[in-house]
C-alpha positions as CSV (number, residue, x, y, z in Angstrom):
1,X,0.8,10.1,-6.3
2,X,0.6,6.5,-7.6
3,X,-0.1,3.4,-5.7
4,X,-0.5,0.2,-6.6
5,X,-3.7,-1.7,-4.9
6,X,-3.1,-5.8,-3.8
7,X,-5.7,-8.0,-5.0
8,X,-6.9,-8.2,-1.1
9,X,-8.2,-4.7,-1.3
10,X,-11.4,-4.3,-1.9
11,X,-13.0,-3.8,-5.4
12,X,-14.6,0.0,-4.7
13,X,-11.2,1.4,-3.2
14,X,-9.5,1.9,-6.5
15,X,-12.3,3.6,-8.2
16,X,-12.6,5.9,-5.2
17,X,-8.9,6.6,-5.1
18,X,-9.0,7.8,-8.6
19,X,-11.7,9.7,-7.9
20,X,-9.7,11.6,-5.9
21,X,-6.6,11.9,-8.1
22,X,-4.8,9.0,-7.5
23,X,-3.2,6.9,-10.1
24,X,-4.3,3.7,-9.5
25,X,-3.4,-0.2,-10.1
26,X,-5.2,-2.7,-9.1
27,X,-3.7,-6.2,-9.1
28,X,-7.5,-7.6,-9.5
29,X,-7.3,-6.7,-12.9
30,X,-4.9,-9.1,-13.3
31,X,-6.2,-12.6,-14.4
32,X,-3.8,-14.2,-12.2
33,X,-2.3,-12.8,-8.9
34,X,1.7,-13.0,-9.6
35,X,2.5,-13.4,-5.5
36,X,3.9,-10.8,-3.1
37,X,7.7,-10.9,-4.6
38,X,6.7,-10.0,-8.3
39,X,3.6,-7.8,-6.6
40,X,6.5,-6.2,-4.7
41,X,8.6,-5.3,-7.2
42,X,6.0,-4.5,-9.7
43,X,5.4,-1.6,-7.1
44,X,9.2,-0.7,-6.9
45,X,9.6,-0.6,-10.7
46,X,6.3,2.2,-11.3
47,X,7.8,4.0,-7.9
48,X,4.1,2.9,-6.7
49,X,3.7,2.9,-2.8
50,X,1.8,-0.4,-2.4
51,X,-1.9,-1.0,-0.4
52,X,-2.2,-4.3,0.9
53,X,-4.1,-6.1,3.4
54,X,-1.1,-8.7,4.2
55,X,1.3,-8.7,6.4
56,X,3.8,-10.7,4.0
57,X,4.8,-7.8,2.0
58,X,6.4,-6.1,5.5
59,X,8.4,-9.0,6.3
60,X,9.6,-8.9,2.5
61,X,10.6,-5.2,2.9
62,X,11.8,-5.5,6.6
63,X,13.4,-8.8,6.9
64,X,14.3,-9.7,3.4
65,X,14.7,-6.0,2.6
66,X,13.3,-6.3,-0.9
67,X,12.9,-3.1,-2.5
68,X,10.3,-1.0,-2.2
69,X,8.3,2.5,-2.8
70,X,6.3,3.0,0.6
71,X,3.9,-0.2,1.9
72,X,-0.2,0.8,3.4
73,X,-1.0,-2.2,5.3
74,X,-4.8,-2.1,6.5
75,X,-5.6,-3.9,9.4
76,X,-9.1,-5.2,10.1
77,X,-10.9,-3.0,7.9
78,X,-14.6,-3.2,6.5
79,X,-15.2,-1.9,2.6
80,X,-15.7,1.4,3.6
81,X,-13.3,2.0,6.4
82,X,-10.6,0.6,3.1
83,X,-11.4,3.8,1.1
84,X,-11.4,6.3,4.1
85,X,-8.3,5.1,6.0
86,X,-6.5,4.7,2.5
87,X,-7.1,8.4,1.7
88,X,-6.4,10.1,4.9
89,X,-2.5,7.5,5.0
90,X,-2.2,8.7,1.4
91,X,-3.2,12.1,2.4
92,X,-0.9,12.5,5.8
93,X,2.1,9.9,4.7
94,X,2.4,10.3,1.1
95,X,5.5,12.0,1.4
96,X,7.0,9.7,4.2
97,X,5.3,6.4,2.1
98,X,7.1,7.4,-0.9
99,X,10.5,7.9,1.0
100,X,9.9,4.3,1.8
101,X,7.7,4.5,5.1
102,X,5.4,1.4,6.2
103,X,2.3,2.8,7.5
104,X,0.4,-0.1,9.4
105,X,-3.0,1.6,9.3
106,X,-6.1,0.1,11.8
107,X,-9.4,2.4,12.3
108,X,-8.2,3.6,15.9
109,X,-4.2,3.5,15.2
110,X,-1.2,4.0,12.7
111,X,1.8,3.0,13.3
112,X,4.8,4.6,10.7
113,X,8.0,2.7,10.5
114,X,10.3,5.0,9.1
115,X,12.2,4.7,6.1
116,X,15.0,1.8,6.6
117,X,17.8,4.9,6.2
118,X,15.9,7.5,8.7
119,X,15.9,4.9,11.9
């Protein structure tokens, strides 16, 4: 599965999700963030569900309706909670995320908004 990590994730997730067989971007590698439009579509062009942090990205999708490959949106998350929330969504949504889900992902809740064409 490939995702594409924002720049608002934290530095350990995207070694840990590789560890686990992801394939992983990170947009901290970049030297310059490129903004939520061009990370967005960056996403949508490697069929990459996107991990993010901001909320932006789900009003781009939603109310915009940009493009997209599946959105993780952690919520209130410490370092660690990052790396163990993102592979259990990955792990129980990845099929539903790369239909085009929006997982909204908090340590005691997910919410899944279904793919714009399944509501």
């Amino acid at each position: 599965m490939k995702v594409l990590l924002d720049t608002c994730v934290s530095a350990g997730v995207p070694k840990a999700l590789a560890e686990a067989g992801y394939d992983v971007v990170w947009v901290g590698d970049r030297p310059k963030d490129p903004g939520d439009e061009e990370i967005l579509a960056h996403a949508c062009r490697e069929s990459r569900i996107l991990v993010t942090l901001d909320k932006d990205f789900g009003e781009l999708a939603i109310v915009r309706r940009q493009a997209h490959c599946g959105i993780v949106r952690l919520v209130a998350l410490s370092t660690s909670q990052q790396v163990n929330v993102c592979l259990s969504v990955l792990a129980a949504y990845g099929s539903q995320l790369e239909a085009g889900a929006i997982v909204t992902a908090e340590s005691s809740r997910i919410r899944v908004r279904p793919p714009s064409d399944q509501e």
